[in-house]
KOLMAR-444116 format. One line per 10 residues: number of its first residue (from 1); their letters; for each residue x, y, z of N, C-alpha, C. Coordinates in steps of 0.02 Angstrom, whole numbers, plus 50000, padded with zeros to 5 digits. Layout:
N
NUM> A> X/Y/Z/X/Y/Z/X/Y/Z; ... .
***
This chain:
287
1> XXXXXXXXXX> 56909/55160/55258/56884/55204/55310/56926/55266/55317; 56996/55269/55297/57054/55314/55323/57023/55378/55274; 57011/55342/55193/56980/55394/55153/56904/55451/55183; 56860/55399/55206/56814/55441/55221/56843/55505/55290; 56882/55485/55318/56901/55556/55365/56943/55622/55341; 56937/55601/55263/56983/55656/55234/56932/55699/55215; 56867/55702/55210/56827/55726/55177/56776/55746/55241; 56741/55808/55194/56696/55835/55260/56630/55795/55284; 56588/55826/55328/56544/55796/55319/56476/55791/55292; 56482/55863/55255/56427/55871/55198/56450/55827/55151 .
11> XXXXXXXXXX> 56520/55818/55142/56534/55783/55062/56498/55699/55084; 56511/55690/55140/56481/55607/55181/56414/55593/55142; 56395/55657/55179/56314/55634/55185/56307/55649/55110; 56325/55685/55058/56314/55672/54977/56307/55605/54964; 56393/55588/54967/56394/55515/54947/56338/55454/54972; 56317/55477/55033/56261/55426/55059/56190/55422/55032; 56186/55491/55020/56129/55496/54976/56143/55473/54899; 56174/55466/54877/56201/55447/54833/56204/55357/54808; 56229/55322/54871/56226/55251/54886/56133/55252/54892; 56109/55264/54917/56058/55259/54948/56000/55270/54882 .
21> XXXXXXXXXX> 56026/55315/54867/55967/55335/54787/55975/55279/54749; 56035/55246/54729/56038/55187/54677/56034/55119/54714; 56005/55141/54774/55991/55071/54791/55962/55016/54740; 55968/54974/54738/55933/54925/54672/55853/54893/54731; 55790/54899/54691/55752/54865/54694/55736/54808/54731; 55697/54821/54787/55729/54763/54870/55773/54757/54897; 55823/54823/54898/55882/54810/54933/55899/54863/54966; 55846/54918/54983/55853/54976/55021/55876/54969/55093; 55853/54946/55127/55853/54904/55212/55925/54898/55217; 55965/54844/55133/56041/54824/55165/56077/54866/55140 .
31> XXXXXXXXXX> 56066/54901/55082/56114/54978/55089/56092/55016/55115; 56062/55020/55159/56048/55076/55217/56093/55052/55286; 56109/54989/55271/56126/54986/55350/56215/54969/55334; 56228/54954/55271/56310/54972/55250/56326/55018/55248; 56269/55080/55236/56303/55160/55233/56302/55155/55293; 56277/55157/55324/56274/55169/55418/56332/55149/55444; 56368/55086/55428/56415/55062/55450/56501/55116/55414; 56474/55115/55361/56542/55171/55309/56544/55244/55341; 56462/55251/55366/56498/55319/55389/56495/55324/55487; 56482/55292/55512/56514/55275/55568/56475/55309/55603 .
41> XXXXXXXXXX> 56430/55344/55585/56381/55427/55628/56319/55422/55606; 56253/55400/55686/56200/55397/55653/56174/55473/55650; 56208/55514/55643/56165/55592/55648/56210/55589/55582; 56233/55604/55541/56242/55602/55468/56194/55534/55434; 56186/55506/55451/56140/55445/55423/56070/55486/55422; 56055/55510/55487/55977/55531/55478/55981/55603/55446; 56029/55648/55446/56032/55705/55376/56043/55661/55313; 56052/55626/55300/56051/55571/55249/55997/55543/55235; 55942/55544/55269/55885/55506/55251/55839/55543/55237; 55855/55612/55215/55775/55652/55155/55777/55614/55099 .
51> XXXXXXXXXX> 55821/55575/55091/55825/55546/55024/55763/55483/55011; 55755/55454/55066/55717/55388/55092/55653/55414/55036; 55621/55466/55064/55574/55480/55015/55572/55457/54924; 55637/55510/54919/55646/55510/54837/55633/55448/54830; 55685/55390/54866/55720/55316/54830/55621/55264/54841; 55568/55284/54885/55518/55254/54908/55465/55265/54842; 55466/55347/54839/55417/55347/54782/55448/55342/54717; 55501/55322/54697/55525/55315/54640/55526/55234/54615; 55535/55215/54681/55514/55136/54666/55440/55098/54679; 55414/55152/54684/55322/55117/54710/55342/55092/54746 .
61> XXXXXXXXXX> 55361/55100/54794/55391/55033/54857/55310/55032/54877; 55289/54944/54880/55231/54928/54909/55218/54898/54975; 55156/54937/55002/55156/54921/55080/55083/54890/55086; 55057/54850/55125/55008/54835/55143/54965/54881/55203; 54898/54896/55171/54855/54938/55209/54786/54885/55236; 54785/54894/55280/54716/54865/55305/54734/54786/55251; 54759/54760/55233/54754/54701/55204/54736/54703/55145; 54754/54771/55095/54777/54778/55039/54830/54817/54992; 54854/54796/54923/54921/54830/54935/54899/54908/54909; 54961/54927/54938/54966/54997/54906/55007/55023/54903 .
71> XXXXXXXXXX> 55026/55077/54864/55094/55113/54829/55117/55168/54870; 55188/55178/54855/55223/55243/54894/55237/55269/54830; 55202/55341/54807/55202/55367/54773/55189/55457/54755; 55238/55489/54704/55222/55554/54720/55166/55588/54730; 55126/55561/54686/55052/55579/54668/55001/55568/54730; 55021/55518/54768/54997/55507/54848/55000/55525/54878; 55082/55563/54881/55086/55595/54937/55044/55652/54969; 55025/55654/55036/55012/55682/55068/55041/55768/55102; 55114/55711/55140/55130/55811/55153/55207/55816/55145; 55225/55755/55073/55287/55774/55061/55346/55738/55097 .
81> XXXXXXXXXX> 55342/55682/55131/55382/55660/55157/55368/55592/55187; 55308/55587/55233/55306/55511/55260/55248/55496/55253; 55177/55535/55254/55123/55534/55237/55071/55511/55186; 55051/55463/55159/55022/55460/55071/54939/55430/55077; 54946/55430/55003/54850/55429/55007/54844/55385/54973; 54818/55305/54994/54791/55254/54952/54733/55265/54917; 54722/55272/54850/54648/55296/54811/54619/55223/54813; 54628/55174/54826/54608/55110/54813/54548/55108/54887; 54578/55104/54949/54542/55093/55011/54521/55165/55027; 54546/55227/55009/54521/55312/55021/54562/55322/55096 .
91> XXXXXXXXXX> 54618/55291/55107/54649/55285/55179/54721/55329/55165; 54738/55376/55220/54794/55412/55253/54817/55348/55283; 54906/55359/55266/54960/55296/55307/55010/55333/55309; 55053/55325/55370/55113/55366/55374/55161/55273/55358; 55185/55295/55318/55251/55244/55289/55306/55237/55337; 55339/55201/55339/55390/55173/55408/55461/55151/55339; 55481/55194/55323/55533/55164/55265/55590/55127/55282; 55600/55123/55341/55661/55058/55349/55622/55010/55368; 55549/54988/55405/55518/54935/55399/55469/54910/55356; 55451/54966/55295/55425/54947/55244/55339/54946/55289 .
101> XXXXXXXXXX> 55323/54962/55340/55263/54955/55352/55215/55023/55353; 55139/55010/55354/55097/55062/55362/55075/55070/55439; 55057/55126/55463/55044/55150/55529/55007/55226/55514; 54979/55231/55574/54925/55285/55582/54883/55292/55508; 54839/55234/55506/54806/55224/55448/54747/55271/55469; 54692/55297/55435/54648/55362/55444/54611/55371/55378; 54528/55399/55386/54509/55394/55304/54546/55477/55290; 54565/55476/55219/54605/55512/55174/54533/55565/55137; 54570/55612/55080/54519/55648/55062/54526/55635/55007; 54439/55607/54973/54439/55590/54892/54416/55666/54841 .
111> XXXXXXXXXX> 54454/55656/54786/54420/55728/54753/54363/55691/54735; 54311/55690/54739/54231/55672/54702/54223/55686/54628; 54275/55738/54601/54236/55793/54535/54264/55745/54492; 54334/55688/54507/54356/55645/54467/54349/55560/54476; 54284/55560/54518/54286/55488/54551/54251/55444/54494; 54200/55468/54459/54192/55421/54417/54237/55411/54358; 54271/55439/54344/54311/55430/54295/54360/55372/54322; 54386/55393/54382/54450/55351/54421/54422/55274/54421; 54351/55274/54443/54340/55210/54452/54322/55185/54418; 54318/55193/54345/54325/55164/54301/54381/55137/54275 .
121> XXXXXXXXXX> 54417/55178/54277/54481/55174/54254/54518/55094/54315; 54514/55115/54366/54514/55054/54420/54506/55001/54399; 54410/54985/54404/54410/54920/54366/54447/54897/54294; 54427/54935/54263/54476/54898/54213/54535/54883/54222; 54570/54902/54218/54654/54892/54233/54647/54828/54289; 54615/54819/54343/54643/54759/54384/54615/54693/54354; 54570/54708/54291/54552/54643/54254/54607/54620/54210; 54656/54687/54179/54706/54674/54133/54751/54642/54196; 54791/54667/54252/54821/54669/54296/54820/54576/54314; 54759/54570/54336/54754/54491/54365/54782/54451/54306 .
131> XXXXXXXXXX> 54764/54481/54232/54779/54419/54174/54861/54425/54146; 54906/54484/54185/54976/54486/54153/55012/54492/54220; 55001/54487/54262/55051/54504/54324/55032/54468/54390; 55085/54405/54388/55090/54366/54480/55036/54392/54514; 55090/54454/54536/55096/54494/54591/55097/54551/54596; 55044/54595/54573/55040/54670/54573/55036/54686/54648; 55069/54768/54612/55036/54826/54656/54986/54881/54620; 54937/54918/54626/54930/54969/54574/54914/55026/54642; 54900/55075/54580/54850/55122/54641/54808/55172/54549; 54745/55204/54561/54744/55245/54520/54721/55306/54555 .
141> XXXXXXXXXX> 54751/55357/54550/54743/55427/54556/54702/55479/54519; 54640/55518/54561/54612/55548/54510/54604/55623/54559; 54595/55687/54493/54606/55735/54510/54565/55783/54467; 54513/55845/54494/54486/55880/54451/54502/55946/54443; 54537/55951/54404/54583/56044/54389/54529/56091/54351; 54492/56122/54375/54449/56171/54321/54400/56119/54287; 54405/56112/54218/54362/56100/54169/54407/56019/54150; 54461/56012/54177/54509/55952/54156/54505/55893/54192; 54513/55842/54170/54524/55758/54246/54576/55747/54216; 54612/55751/54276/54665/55709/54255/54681/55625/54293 .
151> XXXXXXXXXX> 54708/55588/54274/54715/55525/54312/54802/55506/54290; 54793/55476/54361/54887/55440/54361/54860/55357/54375; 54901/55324/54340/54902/55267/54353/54987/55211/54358; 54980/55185/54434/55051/55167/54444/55032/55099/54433; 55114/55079/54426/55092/54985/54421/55160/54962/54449; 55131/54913/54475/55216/54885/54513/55204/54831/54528; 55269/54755/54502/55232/54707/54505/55332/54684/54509; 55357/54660/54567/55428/54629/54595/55426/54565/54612; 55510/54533/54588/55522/54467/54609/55587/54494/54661; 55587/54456/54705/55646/54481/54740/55680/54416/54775 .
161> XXXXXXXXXX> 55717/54392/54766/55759/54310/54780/55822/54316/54810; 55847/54347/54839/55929/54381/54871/55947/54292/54889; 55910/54284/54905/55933/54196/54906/55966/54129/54856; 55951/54179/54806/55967/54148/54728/55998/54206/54715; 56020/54266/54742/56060/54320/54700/56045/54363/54649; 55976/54377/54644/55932/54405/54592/55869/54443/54635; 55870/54514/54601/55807/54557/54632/55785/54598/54574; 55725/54603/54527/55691/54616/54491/55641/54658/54482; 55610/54722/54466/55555/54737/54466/55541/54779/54386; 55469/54773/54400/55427/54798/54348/55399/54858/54350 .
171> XXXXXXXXXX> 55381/54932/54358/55364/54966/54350/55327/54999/54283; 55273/55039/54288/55243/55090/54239/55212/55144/54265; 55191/55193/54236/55170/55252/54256/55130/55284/54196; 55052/55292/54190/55029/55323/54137/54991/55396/54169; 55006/55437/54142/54948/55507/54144/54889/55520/54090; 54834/55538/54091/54779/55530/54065/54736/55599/54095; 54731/55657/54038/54708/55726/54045/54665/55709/53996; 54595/55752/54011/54548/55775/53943/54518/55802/53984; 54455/55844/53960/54424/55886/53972/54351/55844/53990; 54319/55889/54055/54246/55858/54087/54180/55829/54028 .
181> XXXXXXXXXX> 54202/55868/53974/54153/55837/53924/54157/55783/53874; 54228/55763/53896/54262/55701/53844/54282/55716/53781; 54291/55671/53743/54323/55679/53697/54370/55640/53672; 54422/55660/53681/54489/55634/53676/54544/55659/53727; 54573/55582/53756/54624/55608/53808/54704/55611/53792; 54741/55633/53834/54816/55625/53793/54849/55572/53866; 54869/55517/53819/54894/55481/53872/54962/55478/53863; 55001/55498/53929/55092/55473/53918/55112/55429/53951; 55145/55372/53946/55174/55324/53993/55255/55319/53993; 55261/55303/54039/55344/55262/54053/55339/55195/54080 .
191> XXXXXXXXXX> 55366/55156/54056/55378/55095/54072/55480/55061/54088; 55477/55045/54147/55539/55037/54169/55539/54962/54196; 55610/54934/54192/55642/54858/54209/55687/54875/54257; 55689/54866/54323/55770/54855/54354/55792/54783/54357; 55838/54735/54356/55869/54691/54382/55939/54694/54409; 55924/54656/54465/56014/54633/54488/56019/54581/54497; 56088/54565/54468/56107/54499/54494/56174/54491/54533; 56160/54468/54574/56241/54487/54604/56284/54406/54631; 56265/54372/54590/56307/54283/54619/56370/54313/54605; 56431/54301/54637/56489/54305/54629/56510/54374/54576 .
201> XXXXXXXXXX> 56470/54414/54591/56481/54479/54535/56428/54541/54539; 56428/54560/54505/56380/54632/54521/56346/54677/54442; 56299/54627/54421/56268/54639/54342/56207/54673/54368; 56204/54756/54337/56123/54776/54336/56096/54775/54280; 56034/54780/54255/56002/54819/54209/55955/54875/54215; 55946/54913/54187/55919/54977/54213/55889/54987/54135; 55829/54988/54116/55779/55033/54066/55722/55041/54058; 55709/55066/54001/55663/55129/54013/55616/55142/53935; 55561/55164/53929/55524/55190/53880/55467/55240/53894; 55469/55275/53861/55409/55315/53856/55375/55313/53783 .
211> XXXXXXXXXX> 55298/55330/53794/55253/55331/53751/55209/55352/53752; 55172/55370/53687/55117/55430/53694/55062/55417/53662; 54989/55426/53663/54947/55412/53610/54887/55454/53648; 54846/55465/53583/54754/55485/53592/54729/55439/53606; 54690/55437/53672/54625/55394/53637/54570/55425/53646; 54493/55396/53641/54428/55404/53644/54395/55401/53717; 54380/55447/53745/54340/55449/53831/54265/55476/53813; 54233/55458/53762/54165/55488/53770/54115/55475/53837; 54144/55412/53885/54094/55402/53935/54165/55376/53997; 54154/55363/54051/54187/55323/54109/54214/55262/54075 .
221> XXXXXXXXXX> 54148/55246/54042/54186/55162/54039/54219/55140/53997; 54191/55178/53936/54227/55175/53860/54309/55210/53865; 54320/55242/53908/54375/55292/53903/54409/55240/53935; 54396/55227/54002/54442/55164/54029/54466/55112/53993; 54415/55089/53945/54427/55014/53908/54462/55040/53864; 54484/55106/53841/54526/55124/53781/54600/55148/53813; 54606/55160/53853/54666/55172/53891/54692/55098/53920; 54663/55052/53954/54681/54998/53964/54704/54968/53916; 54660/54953/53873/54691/54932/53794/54757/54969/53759; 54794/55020/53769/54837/55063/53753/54885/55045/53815 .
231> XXXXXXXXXX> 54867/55042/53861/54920/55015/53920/54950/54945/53914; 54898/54894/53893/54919/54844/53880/54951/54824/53812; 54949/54852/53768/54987/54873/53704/55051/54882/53697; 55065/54944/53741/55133/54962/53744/55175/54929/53780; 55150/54908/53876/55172/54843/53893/55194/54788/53856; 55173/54764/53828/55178/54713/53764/55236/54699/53749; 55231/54762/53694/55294/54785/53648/55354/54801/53692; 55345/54837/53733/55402/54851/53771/55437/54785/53797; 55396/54722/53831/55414/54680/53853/55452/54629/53798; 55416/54633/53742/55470/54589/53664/55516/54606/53635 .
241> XXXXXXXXXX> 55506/54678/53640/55578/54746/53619/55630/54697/53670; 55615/54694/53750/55672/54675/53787/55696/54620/53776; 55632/54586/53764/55682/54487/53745/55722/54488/53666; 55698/54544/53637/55730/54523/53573/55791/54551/53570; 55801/54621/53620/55863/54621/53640/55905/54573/53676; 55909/54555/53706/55924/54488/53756/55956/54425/53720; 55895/54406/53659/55933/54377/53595/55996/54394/53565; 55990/54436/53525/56027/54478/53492/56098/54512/53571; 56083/54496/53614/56155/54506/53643/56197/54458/53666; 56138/54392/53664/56172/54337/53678/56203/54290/53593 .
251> XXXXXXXXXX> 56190/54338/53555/56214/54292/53501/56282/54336/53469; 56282/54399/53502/56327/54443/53461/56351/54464/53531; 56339/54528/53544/56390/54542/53607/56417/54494/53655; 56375/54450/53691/56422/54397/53739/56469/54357/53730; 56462/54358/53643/56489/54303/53614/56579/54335/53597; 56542/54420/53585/56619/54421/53567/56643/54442/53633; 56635/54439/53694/56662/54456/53737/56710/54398/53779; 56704/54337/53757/56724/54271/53794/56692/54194/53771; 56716/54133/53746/56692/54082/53743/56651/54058/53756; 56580/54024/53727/56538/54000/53784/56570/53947/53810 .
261> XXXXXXXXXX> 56619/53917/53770/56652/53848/53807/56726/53843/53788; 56759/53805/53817/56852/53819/53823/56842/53770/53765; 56904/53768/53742/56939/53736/53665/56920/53677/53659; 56925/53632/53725/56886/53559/53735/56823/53549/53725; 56780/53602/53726/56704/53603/53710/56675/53565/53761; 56692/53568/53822/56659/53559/53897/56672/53596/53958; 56618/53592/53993/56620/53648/54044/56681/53637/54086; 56693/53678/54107/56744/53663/54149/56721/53663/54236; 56755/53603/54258/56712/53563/54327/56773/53631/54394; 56760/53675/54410/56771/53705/54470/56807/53683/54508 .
271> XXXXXXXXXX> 56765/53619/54547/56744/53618/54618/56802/53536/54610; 56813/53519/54544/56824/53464/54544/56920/53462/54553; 56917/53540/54508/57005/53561/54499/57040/53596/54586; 56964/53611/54620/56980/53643/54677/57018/53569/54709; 56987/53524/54715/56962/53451/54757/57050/53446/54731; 57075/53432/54656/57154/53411/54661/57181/53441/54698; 57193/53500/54689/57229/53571/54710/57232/53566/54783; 57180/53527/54820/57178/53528/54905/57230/53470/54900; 57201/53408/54876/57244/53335/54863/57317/53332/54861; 57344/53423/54817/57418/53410/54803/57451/53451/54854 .
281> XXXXXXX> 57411/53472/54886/57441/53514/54930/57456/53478/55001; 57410/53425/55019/57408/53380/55077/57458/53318/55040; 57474/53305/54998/57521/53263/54966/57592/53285/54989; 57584/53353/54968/57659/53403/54977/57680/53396/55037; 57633/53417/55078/57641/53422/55155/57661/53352/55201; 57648/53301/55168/57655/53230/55223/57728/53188/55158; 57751/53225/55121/57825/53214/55097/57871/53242/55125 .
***
């Protein structure tokens, strides 16, 4: 604490934004309320919290609307800060980011010039969605620029267990442009992993891919089923790329970093060496 009074209080509120941006994945709420406590001032906390935004739509943080889910996302947003637009229900929600809830729900404005395209794109994906993911979130976004559609499509699908010491999520993000008469679209995606684990320690993982391809949109439906198919593709790969890394670090890097087992070739019992260690000490004491 002695350190933080050496420093101003613009440098504060950096660092908080700072804690606050790397929050890990379900854990915004309790580093929000440890920075609060580090910096001792809730009026630097709330100049500290334009950030809430960034850290909300960067993680699709998902909220329930009318009794379905939906995404906090850039492409939603409304007016830049607490406001967003579910394309799924066509509903305005002002977001509540330390309670994770929706309020002043309201119908929203659909562009029409890209609705059939979007809802195509919709159905498909929540048929892929139901057959690879628990627990989604999605949303799809559609937009008509001139002579162009463009569509965003988010995906967000989290385990979160702080009870077992592990918080997890899945993210993707594809864009999808072509022109009103079809053709061929250009699709780019990113696909991202966070995990933490924090039992007795503090292990993240943090990655990432991007990818690019053509496909075929001669109609709504055909264009959807070819982008879905390309979404679920790269998903795929991305997801076996990670286990085969995972292999390959548990057979080579972990290995050279420490034993899997001591010289005896058995685990070693903890709780059992703790149990002497109490024994010799109450031995000591009544000699």
């Amino acid at each position: 604490m002695s350190g933080l009074m050496d420093i101003s209080n613009d440098e504060k509120v950096r660092i908080a934004r700072d804690f606050i941006r790397a929050a890990p994945a379900g854990e915004f709420r309790e580093v929000v309320n440890d920075v609060r406590v580090l910096l001792g001032d809730d009026a630097l906390l709330t100049t500290a919290s334009d950030v809430f935004y960034e850290h909300a739509t960067d993680q699709f943080c998902r909220v329930d609307v009318e009794g379905s889910p939906a995404l906090v996302t850039k492409e939603g947003s409304v007016d830049g800060s607490k406001v967003f637009y579910d394309p799924g229900t066509g509903k305005n929600f002002t977001y509540k980011y330390l309670t994770g809830e929706a309020t002043n729900i309201e119908p929203g404005v659909r562009d029409n010039g890209a609705e059939s395209w979007r809802k195509a794109l919709e159905d498909a994906l929540a048929v892929y969605l139901k057959d690879n993911f628990p627990a989604f979130g999605s949303a799809v976004y559609g937009k008509l620029d001139g002579d162009t559609v463009s569509l965003t499509v988010a995906i967000e699908n989290h385990k979160y267990n702080p009870d077992n010491f592990y918080c997890g999520k899945w993210q993707s993000k594809w864009t999808v442009e072509f022109p009103t008469s079809g053709g061929f679209a250009k699709v780019v995606g990113e696909m991202k992993v966070q995990v933490h684990y924090f039992e007795d320690g503090n292990v993240q993982l943090h990655t990432k891919k991007t990818t690019e391809e053509s496909v075929q949109v001669s109609n709504p439906e055909e264009g959807a089923k070819n982008v879905v198919e390309f979404i679920g593709r790269s998903e795929k790969e991305y997801q076996l790329g990670i286990n085969e890394n995972y292999r390959e670090m548990s057979a080579t890097t972990f290995k050279s970093l420490r034993r899997a087992l001591p010289i005896t070739k058995n685990l070693v019992d903890w709780h059992k060496l703790h149990s002497l260690n109490i024994g010799r000490d109450l031995m000591n004491r009544t000699t």
